[in-house]
Kinemage of the C-alpha trace (Angstrom):
@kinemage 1
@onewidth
@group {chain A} dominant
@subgroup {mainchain}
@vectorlist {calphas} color= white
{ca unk a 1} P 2.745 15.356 11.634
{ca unk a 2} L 2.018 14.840 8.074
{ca unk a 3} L 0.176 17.272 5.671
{ca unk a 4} L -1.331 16.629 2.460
{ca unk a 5} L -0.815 20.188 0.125
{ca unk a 6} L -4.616 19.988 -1.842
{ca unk a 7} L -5.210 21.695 -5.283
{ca unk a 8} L -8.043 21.550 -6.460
{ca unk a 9} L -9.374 18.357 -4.846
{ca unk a 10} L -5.430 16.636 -5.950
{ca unk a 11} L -3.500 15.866 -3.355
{ca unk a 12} L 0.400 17.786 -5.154
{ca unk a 13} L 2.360 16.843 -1.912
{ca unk a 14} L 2.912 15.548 1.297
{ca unk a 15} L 4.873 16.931 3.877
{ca unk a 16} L 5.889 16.585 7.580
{ca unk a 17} L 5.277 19.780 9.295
{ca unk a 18} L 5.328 20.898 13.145
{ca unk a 19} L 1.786 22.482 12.789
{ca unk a 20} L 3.424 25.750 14.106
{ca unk a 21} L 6.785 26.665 12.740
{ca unk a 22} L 5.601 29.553 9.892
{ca unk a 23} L 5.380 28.136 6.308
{ca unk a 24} L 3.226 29.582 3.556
{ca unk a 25} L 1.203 27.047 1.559
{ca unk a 26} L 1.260 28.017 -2.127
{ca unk a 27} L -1.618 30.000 -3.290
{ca unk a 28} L -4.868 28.576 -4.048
{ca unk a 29} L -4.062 25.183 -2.081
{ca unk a 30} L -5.531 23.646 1.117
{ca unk a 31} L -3.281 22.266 3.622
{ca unk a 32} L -4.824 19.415 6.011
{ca unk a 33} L -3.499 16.989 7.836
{ca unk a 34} L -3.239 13.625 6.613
{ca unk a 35} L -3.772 9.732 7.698
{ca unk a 36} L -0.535 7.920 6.804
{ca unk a 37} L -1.750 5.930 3.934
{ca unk a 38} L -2.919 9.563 1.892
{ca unk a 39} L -0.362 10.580 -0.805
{ca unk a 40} L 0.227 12.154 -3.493
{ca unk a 41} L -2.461 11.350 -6.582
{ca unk a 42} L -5.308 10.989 -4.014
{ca unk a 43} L -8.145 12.731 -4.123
{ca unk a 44} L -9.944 15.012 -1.640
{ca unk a 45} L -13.640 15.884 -2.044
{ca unk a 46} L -13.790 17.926 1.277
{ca unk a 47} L -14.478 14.986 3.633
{ca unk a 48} L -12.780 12.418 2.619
{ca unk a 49} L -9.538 11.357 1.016
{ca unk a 50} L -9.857 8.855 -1.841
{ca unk a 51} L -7.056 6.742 -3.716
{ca unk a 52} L -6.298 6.762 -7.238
{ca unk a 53} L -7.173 4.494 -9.680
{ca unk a 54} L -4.047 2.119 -10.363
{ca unk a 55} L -2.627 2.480 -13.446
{ca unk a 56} L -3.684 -0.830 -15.932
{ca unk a 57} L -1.232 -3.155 -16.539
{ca unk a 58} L 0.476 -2.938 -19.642
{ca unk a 59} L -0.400 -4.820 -22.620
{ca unk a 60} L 2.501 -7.486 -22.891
{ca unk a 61} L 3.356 -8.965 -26.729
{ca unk a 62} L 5.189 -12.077 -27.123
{ca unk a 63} L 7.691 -12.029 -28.966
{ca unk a 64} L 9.398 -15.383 -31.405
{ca unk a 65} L 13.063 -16.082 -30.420
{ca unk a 66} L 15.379 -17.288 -32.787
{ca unk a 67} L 17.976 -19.664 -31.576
{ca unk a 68} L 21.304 -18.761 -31.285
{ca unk a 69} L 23.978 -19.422 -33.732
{ca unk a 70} L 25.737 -22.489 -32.942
C-alpha cells in the first residue's frame, strides 16, 4: 500500500509499505495512507489531501538571429 510521510501539513514522501513490517516514521511526521494520485508537494489539512499549485510557466524572450556566414 502506499503512504504519504506528512510534516507539517507537506506531504516529504511517499512510500510503499506492508502496513505491518516495523518501520519508524521520523519524528514529528504523520504517516497515512494515500490515494494514488497524492505525492510529494501536496498538502494535507487533516481531511483532505490537496495538490500543489503548478509552477508558472516561464517567461520566454525572443531572441534576433543573425544569419550565418556564407
Amino acid at each position: 500500500m502506499r503512504y504519504a510521510v506528512i510534516n507539517n501539513g507537506t506531504v516529504d514522501n511517499v512510500i510503499e509499505w506492508d502496513g505491518q513490517t516495523e518501520w519508524t516514521a521520523p519524528e514529528g511526521s504523520t504517516v497515512l495512507e494515500a490515494p494514488e494520485e497524492v505525492g510529494v508537494g501536496y498538502t494535507y489539512d487533516g481531511t483532505t489531501f490537496t495538490a500543489p499549485e503548478p509552477a508558472p510557466e516561464p517567461a520566454v524572450e525572443p531572441i534576433e538571429l543573425e544569419p550565418a556566414p556564407e
